[in-house]
N, C-alpha and C positions, 0 to 999 in steps of 0.2 A: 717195347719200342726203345730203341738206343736213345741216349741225350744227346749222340753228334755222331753225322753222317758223313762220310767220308768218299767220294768218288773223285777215284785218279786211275791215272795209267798205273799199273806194276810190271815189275817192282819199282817201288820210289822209298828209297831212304827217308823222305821227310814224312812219308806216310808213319813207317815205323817209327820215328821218334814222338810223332804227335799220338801213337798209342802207348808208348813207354809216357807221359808225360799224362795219360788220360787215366791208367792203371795207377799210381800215383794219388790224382784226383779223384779216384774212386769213382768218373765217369764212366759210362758205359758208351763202347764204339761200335758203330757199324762200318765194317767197308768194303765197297762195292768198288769194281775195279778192273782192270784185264790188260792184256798187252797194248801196245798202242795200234797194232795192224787190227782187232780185236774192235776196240772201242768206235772207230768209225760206223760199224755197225748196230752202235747203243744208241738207247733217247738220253740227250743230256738234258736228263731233268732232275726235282729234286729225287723222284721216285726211279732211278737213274736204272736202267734195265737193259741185256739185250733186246733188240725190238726181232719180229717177227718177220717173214720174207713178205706176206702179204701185209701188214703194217706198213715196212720201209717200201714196196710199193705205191702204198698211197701218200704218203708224205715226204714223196721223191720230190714233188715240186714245193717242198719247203726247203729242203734241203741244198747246203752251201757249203762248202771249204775257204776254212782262210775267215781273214775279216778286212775290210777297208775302212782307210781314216775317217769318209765321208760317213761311217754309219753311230761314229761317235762323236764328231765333230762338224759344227755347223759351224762356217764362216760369217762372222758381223763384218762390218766394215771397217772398224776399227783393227780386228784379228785381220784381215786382208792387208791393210794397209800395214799392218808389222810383220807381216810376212817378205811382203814387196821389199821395206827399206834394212830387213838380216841380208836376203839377199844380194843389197845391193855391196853390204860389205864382208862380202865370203871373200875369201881367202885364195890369191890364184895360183895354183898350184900349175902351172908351166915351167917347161922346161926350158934352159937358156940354150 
């Protein structure tokens, strides 16, 4: 088993210098990877794999694109209220 797994789109430059950098350290790398039209059809997990046509069927209704503020971010009152008074002084960019 590898000591550091590696899953990205390829090719990525920073992939290869984190294996120049692991050969080096006499770590051992694994990596798993594919174009980016390619990887929509992966599980991104740690065991990161293409998945199957009958798999990505049933885990169609987990499945999402993108991500939204609201799924990392919960507003307090406090965070609300400093949201309110940045925008009260943006910047007005109109034309004369």
């Amino acid at each position: 088993m590898a000591d550091l797994r590696i899953f990205s789109y390829l090719p990525n430059p920073r992939v290869w210098k984190a294996t120049i950098a692991a050969r080096f350290c006499a770590v051992d790398v694994e990596i798993r990877g594919a174009s980016g039209r390619e990887l929509r059809d992966w599980l991104w997990d740690y065991d990161a794999r293409p998945l199957a046509e009958h798999e990505r069927q049933s885990l169609s209704s987990l499945a999402r694109t993108g991500w939204h503020l609201a799924d990392f971010y919960q507003p307090c009152g406090l965070c609300v209220q400093q949201q309110v008074s940045r925008a009260s002084f943006a910047p007005s960019y109109s034309t004369p």
